[in-house]
C-alpha positions in Angstrom: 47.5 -8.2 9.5 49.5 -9.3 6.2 46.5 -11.7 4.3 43.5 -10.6 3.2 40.9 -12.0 6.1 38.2 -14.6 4.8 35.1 -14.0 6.5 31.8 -15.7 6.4 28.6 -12.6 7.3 26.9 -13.6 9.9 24.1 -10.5 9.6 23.4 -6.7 8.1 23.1 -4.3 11.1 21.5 -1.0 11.1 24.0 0.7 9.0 23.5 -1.3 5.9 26.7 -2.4 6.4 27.0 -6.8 7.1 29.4 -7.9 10.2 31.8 -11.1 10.0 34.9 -12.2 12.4 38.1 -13.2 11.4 40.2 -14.3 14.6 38.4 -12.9 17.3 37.8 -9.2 15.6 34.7 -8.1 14.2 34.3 -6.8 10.5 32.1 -4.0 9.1 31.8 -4.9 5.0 29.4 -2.9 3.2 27.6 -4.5 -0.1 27.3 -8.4 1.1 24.6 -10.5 2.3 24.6 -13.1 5.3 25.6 -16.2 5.2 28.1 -15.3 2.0 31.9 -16.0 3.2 33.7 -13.6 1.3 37.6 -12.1 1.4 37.9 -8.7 1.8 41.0 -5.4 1.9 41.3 -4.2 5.1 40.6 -0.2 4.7 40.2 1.0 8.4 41.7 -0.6 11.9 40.5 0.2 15.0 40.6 -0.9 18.5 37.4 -3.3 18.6 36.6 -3.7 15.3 37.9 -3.0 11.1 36.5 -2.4 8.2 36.6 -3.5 5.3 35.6 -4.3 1.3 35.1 -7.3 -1.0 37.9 -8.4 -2.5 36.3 -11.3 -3.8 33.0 -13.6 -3.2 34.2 -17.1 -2.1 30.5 -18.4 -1.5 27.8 -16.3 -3.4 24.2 -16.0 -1.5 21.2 -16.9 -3.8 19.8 -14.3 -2.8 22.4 -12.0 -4.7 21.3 -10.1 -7.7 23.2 -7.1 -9.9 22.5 -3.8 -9.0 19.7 -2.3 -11.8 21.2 1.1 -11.0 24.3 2.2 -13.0 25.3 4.6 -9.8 24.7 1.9 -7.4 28.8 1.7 -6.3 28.8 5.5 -6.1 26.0 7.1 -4.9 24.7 6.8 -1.4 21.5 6.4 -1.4 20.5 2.5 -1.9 22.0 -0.1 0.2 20.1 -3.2 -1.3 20.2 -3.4 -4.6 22.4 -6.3 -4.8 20.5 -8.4 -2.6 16.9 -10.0 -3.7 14.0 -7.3 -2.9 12.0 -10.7 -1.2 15.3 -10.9 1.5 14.7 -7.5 2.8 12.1 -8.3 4.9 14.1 -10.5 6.3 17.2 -8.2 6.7 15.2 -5.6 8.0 12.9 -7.5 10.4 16.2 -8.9 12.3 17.7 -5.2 12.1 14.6 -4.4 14.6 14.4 -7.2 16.7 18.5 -6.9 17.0 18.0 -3.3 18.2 15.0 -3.9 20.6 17.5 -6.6 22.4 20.4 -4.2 22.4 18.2 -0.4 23.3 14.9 -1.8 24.4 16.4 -4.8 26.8 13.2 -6.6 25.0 13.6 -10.2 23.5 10.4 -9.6 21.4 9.1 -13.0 20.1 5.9 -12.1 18.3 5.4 -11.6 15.0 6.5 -8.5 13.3 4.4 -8.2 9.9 6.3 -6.5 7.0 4.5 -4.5 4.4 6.6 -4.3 0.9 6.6 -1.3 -0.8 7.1 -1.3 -4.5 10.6 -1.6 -5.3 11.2 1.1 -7.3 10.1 4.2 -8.8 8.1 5.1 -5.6 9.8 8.5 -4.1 7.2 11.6 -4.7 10.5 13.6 -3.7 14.2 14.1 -4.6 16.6 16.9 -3.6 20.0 17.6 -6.5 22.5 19.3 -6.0 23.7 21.3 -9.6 27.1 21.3 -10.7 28.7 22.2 -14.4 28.0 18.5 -15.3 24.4 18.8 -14.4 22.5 17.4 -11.7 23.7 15.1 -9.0 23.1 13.2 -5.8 26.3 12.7 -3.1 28.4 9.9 -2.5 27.7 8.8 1.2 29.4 10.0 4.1 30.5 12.6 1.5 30.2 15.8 -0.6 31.5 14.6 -3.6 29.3 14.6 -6.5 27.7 11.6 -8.4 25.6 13.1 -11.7 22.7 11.4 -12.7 20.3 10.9 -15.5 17.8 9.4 -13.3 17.2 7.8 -10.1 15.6 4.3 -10.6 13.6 4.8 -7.1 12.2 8.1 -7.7 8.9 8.6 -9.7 9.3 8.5 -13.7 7.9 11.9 -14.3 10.3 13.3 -11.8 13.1 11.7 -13.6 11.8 13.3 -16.9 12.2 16.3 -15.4 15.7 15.7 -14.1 16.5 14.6 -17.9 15.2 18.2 -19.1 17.3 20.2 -16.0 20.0 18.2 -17.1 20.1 19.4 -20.6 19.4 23.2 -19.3 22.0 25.8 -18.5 21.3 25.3 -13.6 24.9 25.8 -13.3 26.0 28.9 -15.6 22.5 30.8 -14.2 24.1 30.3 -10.3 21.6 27.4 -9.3 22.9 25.0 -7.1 19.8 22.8 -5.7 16.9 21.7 -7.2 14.1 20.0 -5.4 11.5 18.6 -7.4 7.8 17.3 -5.5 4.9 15.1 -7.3 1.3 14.9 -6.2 -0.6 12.1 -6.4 -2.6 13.5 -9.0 1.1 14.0 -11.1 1.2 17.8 -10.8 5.1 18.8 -10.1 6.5 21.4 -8.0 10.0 22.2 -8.7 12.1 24.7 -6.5 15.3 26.6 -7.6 18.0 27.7 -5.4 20.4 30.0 -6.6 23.1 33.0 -5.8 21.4 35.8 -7.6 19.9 38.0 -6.2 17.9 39.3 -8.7 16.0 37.4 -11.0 16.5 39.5 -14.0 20.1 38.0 -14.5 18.7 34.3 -15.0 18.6 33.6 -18.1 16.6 29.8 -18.7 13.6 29.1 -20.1 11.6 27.6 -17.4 8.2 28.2 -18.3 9.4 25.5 -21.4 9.1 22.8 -18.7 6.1 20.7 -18.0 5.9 21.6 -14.1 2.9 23.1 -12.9 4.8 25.0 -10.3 8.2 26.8 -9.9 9.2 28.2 -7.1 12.8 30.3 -7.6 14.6 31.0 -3.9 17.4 33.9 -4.5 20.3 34.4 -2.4 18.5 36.6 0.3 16.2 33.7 0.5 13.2 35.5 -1.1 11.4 33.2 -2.8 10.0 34.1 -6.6 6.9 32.5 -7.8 6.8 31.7 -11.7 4.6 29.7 -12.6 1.5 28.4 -10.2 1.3 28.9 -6.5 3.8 26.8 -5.0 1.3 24.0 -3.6 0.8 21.0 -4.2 -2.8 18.8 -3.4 -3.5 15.3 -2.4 -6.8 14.0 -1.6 -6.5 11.1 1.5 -9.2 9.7 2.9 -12.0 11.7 1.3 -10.0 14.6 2.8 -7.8 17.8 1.3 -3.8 17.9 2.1 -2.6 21.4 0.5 1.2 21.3 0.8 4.7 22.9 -0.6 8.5 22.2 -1.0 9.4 22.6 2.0 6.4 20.3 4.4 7.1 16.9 5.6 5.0 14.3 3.9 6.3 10.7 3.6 8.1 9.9 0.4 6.3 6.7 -0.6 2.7 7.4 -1.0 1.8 4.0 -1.6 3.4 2.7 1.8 1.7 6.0 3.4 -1.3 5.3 2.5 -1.4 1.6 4.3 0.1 3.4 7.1 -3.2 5.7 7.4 -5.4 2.0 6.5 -3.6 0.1 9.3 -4.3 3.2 12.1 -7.6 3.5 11.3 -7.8 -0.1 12.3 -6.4 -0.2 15.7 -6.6 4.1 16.7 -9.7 4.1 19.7 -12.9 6.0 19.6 -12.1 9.1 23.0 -12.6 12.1 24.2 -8.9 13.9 23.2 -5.9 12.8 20.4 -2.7 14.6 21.1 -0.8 14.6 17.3 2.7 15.2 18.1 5.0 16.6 15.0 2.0 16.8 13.0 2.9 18.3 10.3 0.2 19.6 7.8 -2.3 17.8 10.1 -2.7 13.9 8.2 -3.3 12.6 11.5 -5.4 15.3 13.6 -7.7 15.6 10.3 -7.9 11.9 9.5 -9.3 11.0 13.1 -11.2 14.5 14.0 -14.5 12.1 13.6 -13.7 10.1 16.2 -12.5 12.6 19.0 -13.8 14.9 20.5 -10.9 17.5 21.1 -7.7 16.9 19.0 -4.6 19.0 20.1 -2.2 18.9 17.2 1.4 20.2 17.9 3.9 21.1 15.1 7.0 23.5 15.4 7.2 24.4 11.4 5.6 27.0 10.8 5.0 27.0 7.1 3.3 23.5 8.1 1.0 25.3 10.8 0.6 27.8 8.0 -1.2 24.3 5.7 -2.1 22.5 8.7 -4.5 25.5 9.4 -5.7 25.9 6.2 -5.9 21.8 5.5 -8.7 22.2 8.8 -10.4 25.2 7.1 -10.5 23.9 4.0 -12.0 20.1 5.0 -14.6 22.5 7.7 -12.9 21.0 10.8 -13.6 22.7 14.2 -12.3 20.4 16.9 -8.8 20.6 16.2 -6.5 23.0 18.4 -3.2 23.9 16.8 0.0 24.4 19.0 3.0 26.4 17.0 6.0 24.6 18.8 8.9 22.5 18.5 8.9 19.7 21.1 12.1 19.6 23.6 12.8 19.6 27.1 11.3 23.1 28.1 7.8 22.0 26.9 5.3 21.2 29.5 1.7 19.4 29.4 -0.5 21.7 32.2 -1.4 18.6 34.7 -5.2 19.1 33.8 -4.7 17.7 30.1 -5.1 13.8 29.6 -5.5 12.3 26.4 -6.7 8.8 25.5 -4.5 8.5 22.5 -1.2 10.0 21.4 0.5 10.2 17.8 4.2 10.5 17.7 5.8 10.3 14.4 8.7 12.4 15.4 11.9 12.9 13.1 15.1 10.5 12.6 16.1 11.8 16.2 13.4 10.6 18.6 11.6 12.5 21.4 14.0 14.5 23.8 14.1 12.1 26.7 12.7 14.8 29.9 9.7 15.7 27.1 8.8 12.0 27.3 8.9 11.1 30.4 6.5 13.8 31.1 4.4 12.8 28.5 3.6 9.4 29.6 1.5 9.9 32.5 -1.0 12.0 30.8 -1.5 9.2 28.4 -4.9 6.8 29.4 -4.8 4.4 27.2 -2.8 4.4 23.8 0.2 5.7 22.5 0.8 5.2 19.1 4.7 5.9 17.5 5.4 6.2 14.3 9.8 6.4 13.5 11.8 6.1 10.2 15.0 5.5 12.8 14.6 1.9 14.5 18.0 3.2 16.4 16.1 5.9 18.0 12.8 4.6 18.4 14.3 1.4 20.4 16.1 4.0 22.3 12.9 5.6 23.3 10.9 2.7 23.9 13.4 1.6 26.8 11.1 4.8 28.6 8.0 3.8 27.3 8.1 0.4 28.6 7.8 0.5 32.0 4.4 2.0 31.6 3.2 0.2 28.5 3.2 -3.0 26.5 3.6 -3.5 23.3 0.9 -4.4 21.4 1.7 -5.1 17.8 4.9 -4.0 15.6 4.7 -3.7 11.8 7.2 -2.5 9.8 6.4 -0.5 6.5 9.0 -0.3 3.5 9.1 3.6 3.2 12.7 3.7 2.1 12.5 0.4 -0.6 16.4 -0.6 -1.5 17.7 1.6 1.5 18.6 0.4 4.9 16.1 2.7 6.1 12.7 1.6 7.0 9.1 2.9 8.6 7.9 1.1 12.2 4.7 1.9 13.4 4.7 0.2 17.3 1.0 0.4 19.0 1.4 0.7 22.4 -1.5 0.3 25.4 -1.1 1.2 29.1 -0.4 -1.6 31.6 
């Protein structure tokens, strides 16, 4: 193909990336928006489909803005900063309902509400890499580095902390990741990785930064406390969440928070909660009052290690705590039933033979919780034939990514 292929986008798919036609072939383009017809360079050929990028925009949506972020064309994390923040609802709504036709076989028609997270400055948590320029994120599908003075959706005080690593010697004292945690109360944990292996030879001044805790790992992995105790604290729900670097908590503690609002609207008073991939125990401590037995399964063991502390330290006695991870060799003894069941399993899903023994132990509601609308669809194409779907909202955890929160609540037929 000789000419540059005119294209008009008919839709953003799961990707990020928008698809168009040009005779008869379909078109990945990364940084448009649909309905904008746009010529493009063909980069990549392949059997069924190319790829490709803007050469030039023929007919502009209104919908288009310019990027805010200086290492928006570079760095991979944001995929919609061009594009409006009040059209992502939009984009991501039909990127669901797209994927429930194509993995769920479900044409869902009812309304899927969409709860906007504030569009930047809202990450609690960012990983660097260190190299001799300073500190720096990674191009997508890449290892290349892209250095940064800040990121525009991570929490100011974290980014004022970046701008102080930055001016510090990471790279000539062997460190070459940083990860850097905020509470909601604005105390920071930062943790240093480097390749000494004793930490006599480092040489910065890190007690000359306004962190409340630093945790230094050195190559053997043994981890060096300098200044506080490596935890962290949040207060949800009248209730105490001790965590550290390495625990899953959402990103976006505004969106989490209506997440933990919306469930205690629609979870149901019973007798036993299963809380699958608990984590540090949100869910099993959140709803303890209104269960009787909670069994709360979680294969990390430095979450276990604050999930039991969270229930000692908030005087909980009706939660069980299962050290696991969840594939196919774990079984549910047939005498266990539970009226309600969490899932809010990572970007993979639930292992397929786990679920479908799950399902029939479940009385009445199953409740899943996914930040991959590829997997989750995948998943529900199992769940469907013994429940219905009783309400979908999706909650902006990822604001200005392609990523996104769904929380489905499900009730048996």
């Amino acid at each position: 193909m000789k000419q540059n292929p005119k294209i008009k986008i008919e839709k953003i798919v799961s990707d990020g990336r928008g698809i168009g036609r040009f005779e008869g072939r379909v078109f990945f383009v990364k940084d448009v928006i649909p309905d904008e017809t746009v010529e493009i360079k063909i980069l990549n050929e392949k059997k069924n489909f190319a790829e490709g990028k803007i050469v030039s925009i023929i007919e502009k949506s209104p919908y288009r803005i310019t990027p805010p972020c200086k290492y928006f064309k570079e760095c991979g994390g944001c995929s919609f900063q061009h594009i409006d923040y009040r059209f992502h609802k939009i984009i991501k709504t039909e990127i669901l309902r797209e994927l429930l036709r194509m993995n769920s076989k479900i044409s869902y028609e009812d309304g899927i509400e969409f709860i906007e997270s504030p569009p930047y400055y809202y990450r609690n948590k960012v990983t660097l890499r260190v190299n001799e320029e300073g500190l720096s994120l990674l191009k997508e599908k890449s290892n290349e580095f892209v250095n940064i003075d800040e990121c525009l959706i991570v929490n100011k005080k974290i980014n004022g902390i970046i701008e102080k690593l930055n001016g510090m010697h990471l790279y000539q004292n062997y460190v070459n990741k940083v990860n850097i945690r905020i509470s909601k109360a604005e105390k920071i944990l930062l943790t240093l990785y480097t390749e000494l292996f004793d930490i006599s030879q480092l040489t910065l001044n890190l007690e000359s930064l306004d962190v409340d805790n630093i945790i230094l790992f050195l190559k053997d992995k043994k981890p060096v406390y300098i200044k506080g105790k490596g935890e962290l604290v949040n207060l949800t729900n009248d209730n105490i969440f001790y965590f550290s670097h390495s625990n899953f908590l959402q990103v976006n503690d505004y969106i989490a928070e209506k997440i933990y609002t919306y469930l205690q609207s629609v979870v149901k008073e019973g007798e036993t909660l299963l809380d699958l991939y608990s984590g540090i125990g949100i869910y099993s401590i959140i709803f303890n009052t209104i269960f009787k037995n909670i069994y709360s399964v979680e294969g990390n063991q430095s979450s276990v290690h604050f999930q039991r502390k969270n229930i000692k330290e908030n005087r909980i006695k009706n939660i069980s705590v299962i050290n696991r991870f969840i594939d196919s060799s774990f079984e549910i003894k047939d005498s266990f039933n539970f009226d309600t069941v969490i899932i809010d399993p990572p970007r993979e899903g639930v292992d397929k033979t786990f679920l479908k023994s799950l399902l029939p132990k479940i009385k009445n509601q199953l409740i899943y919780i996914s930040c991959d609308p590829a997997t989750l669809t995948r998943d529900i194409s199992i769940i469907k034939d013994e429940f219905f779907i009783s309400e979908i909202k999706i909650f902006d955890m990822f604001a200005q990514t392609k990523h996104f929160e769904t929380v489905v609540i499900f009730e048996r037929i």
